[in-house]
ZADO-1210 file (C-alpha; in nm, 4 decimals, padded with zeros to 6 digits):
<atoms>
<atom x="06.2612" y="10.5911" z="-15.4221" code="UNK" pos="1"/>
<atom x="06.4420" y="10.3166" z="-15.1986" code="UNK" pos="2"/>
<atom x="06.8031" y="10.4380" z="-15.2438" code="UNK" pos="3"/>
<atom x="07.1406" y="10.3074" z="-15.0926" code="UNK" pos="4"/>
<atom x="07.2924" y="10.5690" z="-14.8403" code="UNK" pos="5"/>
<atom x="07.4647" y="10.8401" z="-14.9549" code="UNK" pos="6"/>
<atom x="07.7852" y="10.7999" z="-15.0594" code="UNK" pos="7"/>
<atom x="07.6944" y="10.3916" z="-15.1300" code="UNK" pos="8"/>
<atom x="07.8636" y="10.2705" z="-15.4572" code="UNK" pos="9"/>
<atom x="07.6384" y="10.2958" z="-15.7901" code="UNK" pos="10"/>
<atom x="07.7167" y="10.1664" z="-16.1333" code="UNK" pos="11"/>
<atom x="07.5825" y="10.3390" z="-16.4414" code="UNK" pos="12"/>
<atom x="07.5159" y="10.1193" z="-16.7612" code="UNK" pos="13"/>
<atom x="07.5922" y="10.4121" z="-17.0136" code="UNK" pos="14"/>
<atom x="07.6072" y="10.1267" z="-17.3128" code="UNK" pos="15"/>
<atom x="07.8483" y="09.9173" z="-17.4965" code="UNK" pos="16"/>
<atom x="07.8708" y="09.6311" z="-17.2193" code="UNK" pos="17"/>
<atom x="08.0868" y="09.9316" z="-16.9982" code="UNK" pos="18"/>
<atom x="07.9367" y="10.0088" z="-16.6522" code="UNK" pos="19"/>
<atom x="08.1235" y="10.3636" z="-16.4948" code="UNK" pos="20"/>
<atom x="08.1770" y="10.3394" z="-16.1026" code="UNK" pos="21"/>
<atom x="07.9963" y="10.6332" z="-15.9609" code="UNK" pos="22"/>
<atom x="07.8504" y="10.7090" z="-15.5753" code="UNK" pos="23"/>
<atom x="07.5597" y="10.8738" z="-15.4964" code="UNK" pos="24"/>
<atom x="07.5578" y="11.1971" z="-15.3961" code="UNK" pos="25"/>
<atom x="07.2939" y="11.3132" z="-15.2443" code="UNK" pos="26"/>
<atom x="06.8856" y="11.2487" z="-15.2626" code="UNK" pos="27"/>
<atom x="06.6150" y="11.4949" z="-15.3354" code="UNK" pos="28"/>
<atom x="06.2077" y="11.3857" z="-15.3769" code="UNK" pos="29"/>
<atom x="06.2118" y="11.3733" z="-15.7215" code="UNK" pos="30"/>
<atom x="06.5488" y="11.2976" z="-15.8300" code="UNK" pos="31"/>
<atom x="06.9152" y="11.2324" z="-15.6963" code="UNK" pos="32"/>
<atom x="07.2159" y="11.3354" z="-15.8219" code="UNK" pos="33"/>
<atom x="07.6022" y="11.0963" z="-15.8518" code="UNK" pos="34"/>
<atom x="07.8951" y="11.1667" z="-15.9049" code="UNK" pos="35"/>
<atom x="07.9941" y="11.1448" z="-16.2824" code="UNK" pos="36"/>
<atom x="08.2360" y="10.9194" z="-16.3896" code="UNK" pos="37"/>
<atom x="08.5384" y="11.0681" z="-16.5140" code="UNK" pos="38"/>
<atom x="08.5148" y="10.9354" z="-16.8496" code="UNK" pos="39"/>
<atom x="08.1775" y="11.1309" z="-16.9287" code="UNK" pos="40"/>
<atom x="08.2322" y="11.4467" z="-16.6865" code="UNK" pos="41"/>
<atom x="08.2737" y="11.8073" z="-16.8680" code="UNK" pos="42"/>
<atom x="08.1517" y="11.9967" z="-17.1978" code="UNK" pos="43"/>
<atom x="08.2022" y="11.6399" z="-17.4065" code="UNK" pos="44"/>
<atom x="08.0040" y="11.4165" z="-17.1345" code="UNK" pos="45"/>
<atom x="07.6891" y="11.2531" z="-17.1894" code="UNK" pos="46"/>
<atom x="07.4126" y="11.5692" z="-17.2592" code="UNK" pos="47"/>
<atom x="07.0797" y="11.6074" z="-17.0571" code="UNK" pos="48"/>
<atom x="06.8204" y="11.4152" z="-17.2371" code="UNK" pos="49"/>
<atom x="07.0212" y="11.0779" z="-17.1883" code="UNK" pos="50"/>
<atom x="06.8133" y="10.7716" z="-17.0629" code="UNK" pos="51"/>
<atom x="06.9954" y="10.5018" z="-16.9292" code="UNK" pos="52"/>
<atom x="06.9969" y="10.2333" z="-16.6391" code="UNK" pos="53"/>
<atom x="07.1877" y="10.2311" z="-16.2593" code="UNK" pos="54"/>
<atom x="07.2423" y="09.9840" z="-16.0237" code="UNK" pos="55"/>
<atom x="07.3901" y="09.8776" z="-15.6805" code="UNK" pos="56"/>
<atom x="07.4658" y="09.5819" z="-15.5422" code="UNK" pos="57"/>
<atom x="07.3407" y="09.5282" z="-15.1762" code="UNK" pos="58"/>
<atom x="07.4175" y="09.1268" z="-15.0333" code="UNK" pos="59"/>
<atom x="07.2958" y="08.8552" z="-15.2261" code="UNK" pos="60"/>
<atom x="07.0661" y="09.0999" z="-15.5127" code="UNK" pos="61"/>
<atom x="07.0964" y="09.3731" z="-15.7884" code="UNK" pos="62"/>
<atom x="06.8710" y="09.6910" z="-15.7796" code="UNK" pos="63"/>
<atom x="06.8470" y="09.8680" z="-16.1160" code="UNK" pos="64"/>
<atom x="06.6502" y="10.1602" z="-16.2131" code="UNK" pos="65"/>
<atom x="06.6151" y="10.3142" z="-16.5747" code="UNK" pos="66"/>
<atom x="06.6724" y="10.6801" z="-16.5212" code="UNK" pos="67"/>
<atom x="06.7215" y="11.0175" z="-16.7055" code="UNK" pos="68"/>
<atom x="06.9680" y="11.2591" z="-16.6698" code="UNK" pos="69"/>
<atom x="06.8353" y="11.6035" z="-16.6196" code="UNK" pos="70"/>
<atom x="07.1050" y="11.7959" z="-16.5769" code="UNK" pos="71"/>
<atom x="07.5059" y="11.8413" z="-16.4690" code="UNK" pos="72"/>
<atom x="07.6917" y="12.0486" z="-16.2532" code="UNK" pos="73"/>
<atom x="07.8390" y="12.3600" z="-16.3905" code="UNK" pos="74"/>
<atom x="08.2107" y="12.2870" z="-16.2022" code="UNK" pos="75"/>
<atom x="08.4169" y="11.9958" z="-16.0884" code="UNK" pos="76"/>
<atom x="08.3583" y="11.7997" z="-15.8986" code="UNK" pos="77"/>
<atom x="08.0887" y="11.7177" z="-16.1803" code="UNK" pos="78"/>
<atom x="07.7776" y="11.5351" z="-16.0488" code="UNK" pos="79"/>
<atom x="07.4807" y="11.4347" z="-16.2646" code="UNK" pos="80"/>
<atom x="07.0907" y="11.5433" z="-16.1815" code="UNK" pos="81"/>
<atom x="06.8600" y="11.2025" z="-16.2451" code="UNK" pos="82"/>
<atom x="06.5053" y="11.1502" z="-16.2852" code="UNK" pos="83"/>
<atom x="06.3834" y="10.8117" z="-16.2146" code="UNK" pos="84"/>
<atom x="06.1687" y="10.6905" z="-16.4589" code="UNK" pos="85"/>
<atom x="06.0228" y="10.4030" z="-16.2808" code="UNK" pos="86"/>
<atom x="06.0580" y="10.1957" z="-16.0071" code="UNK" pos="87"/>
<atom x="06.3848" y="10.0189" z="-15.8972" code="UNK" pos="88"/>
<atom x="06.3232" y="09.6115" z="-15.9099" code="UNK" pos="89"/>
<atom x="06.5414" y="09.3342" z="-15.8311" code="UNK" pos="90"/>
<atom x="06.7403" y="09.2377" z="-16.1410" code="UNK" pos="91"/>
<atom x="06.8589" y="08.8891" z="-16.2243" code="UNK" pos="92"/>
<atom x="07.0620" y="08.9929" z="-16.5625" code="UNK" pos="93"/>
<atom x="07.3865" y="08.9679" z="-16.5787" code="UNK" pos="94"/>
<atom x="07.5462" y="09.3188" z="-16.5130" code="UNK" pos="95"/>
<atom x="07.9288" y="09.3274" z="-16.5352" code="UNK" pos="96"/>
<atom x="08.0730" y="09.4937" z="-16.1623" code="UNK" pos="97"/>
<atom x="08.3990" y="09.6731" z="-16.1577" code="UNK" pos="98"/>
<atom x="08.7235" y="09.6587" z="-15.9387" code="UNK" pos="99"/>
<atom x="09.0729" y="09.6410" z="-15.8991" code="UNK" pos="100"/>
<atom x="09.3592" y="09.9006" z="-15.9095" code="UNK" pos="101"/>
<atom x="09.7368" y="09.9307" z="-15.9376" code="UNK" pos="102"/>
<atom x="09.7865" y="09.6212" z="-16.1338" code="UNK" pos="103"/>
<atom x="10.0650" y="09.6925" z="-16.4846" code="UNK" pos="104"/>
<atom x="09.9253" y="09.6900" z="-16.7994" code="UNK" pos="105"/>
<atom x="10.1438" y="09.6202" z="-17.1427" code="UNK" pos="106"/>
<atom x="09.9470" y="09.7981" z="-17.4567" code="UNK" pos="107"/>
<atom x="09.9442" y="09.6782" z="-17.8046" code="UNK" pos="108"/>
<atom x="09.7962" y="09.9130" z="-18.0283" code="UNK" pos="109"/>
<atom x="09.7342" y="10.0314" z="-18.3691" code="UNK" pos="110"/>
<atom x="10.0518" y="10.2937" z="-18.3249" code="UNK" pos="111"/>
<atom x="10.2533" y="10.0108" z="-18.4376" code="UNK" pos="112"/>
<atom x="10.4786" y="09.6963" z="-18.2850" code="UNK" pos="113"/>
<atom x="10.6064" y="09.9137" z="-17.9970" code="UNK" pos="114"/>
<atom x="10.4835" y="09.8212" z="-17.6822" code="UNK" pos="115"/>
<atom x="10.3394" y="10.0815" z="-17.4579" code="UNK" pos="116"/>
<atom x="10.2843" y="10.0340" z="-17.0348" code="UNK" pos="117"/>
<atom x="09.9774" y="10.2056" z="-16.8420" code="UNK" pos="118"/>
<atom x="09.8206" y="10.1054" z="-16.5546" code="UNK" pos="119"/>
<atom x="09.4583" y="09.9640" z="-16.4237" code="UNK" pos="120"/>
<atom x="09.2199" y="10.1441" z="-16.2779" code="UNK" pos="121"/>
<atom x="08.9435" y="09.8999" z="-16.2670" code="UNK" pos="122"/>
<atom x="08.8271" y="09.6168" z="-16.4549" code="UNK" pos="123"/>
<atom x="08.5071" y="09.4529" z="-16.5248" code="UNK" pos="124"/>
<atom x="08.3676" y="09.1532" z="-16.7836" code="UNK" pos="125"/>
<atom x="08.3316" y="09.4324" z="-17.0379" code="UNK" pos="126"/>
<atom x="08.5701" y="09.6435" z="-17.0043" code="UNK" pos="127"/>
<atom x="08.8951" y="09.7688" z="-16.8627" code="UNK" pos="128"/>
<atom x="08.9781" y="10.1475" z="-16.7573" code="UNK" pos="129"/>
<atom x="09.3904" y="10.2298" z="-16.7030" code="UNK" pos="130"/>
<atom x="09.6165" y="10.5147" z="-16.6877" code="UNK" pos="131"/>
<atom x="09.8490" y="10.5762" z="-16.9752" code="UNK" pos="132"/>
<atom x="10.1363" y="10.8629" z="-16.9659" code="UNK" pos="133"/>
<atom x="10.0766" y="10.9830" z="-17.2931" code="UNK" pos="134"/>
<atom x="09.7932" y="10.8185" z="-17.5498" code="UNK" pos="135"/>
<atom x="09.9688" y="11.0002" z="-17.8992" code="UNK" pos="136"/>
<atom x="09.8387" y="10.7928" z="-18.1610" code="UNK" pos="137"/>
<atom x="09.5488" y="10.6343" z="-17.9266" code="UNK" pos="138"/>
<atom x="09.1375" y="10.8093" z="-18.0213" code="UNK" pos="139"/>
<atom x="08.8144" y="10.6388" z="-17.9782" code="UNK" pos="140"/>
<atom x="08.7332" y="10.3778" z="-18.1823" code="UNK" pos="141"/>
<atom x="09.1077" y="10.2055" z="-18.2472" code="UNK" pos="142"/>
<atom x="09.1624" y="09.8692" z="-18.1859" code="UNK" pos="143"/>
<atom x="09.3930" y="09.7503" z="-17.9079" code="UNK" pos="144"/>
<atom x="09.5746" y="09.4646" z="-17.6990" code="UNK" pos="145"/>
<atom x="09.6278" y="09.4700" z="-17.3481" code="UNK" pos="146"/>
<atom x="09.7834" y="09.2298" z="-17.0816" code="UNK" pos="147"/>
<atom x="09.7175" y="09.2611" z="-16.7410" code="UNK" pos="148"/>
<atom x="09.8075" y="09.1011" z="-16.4241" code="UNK" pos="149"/>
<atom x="09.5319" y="08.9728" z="-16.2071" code="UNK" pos="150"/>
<atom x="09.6443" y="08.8098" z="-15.8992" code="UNK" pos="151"/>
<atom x="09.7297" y="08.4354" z="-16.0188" code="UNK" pos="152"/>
<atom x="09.7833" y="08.5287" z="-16.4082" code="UNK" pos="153"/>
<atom x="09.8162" y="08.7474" z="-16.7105" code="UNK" pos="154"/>
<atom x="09.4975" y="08.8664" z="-16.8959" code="UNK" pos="155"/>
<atom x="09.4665" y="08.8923" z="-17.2684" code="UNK" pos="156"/>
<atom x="09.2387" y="09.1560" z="-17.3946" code="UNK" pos="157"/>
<atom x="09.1335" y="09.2441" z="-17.7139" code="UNK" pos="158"/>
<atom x="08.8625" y="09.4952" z="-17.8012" code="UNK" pos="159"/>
<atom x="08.8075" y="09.8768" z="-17.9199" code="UNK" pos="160"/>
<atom x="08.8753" y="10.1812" z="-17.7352" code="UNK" pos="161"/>
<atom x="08.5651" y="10.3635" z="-17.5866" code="UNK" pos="162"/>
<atom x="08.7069" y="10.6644" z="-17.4237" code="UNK" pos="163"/>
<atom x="08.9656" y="10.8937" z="-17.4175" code="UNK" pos="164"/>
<atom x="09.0431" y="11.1610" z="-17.0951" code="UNK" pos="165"/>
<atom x="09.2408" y="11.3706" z="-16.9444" code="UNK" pos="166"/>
<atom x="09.3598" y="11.1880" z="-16.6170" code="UNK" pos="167"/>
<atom x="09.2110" y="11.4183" z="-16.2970" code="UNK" pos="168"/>
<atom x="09.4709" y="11.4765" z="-16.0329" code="UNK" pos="169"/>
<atom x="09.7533" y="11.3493" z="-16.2248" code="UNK" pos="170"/>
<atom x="09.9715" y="11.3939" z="-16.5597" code="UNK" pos="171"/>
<atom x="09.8415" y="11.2068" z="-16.8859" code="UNK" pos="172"/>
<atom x="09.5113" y="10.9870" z="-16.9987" code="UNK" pos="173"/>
<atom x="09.2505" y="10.7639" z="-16.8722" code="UNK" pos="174"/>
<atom x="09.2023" y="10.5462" z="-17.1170" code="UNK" pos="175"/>
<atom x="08.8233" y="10.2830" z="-17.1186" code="UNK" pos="176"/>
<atom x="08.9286" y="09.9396" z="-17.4012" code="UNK" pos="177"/>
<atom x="08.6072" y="09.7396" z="-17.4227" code="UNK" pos="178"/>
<atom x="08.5659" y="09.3635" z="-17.5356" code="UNK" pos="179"/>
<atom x="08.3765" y="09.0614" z="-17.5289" code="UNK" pos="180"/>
<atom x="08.4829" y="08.7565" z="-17.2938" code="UNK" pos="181"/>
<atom x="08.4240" y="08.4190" z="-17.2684" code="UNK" pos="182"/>
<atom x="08.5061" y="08.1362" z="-17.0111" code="UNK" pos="183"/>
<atom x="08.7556" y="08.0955" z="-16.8403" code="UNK" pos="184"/>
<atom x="08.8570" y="08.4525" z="-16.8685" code="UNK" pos="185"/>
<atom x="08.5485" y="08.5866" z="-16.8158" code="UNK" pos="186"/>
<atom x="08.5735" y="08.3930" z="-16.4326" code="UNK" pos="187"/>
<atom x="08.8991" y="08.4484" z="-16.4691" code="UNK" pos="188"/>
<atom x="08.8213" y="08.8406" z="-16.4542" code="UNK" pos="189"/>
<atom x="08.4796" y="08.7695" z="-16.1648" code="UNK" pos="190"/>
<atom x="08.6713" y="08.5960" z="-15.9436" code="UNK" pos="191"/>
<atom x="08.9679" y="08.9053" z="-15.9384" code="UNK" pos="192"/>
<atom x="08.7125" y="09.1260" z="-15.8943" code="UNK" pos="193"/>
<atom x="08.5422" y="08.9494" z="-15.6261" code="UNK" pos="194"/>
<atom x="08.8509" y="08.9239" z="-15.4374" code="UNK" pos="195"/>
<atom x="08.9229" y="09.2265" z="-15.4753" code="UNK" pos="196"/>
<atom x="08.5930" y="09.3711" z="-15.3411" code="UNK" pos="197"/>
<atom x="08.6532" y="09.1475" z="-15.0371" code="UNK" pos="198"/>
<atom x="08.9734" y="09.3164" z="-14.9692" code="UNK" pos="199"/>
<atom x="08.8202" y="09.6483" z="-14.9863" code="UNK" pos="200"/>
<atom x="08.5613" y="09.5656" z="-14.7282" code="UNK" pos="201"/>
<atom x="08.8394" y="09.4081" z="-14.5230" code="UNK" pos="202"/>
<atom x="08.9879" y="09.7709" z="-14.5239" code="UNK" pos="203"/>
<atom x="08.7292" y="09.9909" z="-14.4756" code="UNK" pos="204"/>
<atom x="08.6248" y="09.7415" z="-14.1774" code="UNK" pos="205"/>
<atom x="08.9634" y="09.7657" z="-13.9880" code="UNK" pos="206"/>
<atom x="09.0927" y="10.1089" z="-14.1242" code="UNK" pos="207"/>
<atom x="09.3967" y="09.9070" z="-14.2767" code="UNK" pos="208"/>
</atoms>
């Protein structure tokens, strides 16, 4: 296996046009293990058995690797166990990257007219992840409206809720909306993203 180095950003494509941040973790000679994303960690994650597909992103190309997951850790922090199941190659299909943080977001849902107000965690193409205080009335599968700030202008998004978790660290829910976009909000969302990945190199570069 020709893996990034530990602790490198990895994306796993669990389904549904959503790919979950994770990192790797560590390497062993048959398998490697990542941290799991938040959404799927715990008793009602993903169960051992799952085949799906990761990826990073080093400059200018996209690895991805189909994969199995073996196993998770008994106790947070949660970290998945996976078994390659054949080589990594370089990809040219469209995978959907994640970033962005901080930004408002107003939430129109199927609770009623009442508008409620969260905030991003990430966004990609796909999908958008944001804290809520409270989700009462909010369970997978509901429709729901969300506009979000990125940089130059507000994003509409429409789609179907995915996930549902307790927030880690903090008080109340992190909540995953997925939905299908088209240009120009599909750049729209790529170029936020991009910029915001350039900022984050910018920091870790000069400790700012």
């Amino acid at each position: 296996m020709e893996l990034p180095e530990i602790g490198a950003p990895m994306f796993l494509a669990l389904g549904d046009g959503v790919n979950f941040r994770s990192r790797l973790e560590s390497v062993d000679p048959d398998t490697f293990s990542v941290a799991a994303p938040l959404e799927t960690s715990g008793p009602e994650g993903f169960l051992p058995g799952y085949e799906f597909e990761v990826f990073w992103v080093p400059p200018r190309s996209r690895i991805v690797m189909p994969v199995l997951l073996k196993g998770i850790s008994d106790g947070a922090p949660f970290r998945w166990n996976l078994f390659p199941t054949a080589e990594p190659v370089v990809s040219n299909r469209r995978q959907f990257a994640r970033g962005g943080a901080g930004a408002p977001v107003r939430l129109f849902g199927e609770w009623g007219e009442q508008e409620r107000n969260g905030r991003m965690l990430d966004i990609s193409e796909g999908g958008l992840r944001f804290w809520m205080p409270e989700a009462k009335g909010v369970k997978e599968g509901d429709h729901m409206r969300a506009l979000v700030w990125l940089g130059t202008s507000e994003a509409e998004l429409t789609g179907r809720v995915h996930a549902v978790r307790p927030a880690v660290g903090e008080p109340g829910l992190h909540v995953v909306l997925i939905f299908r976009t088209v240009d120009p909000l599909a750049q729209m969302i790529r170029q936020y993203v991009i910029a915001w990945e350039i900022g984050e190199r910018r920091k870790a570069k000069y400790g700012q």
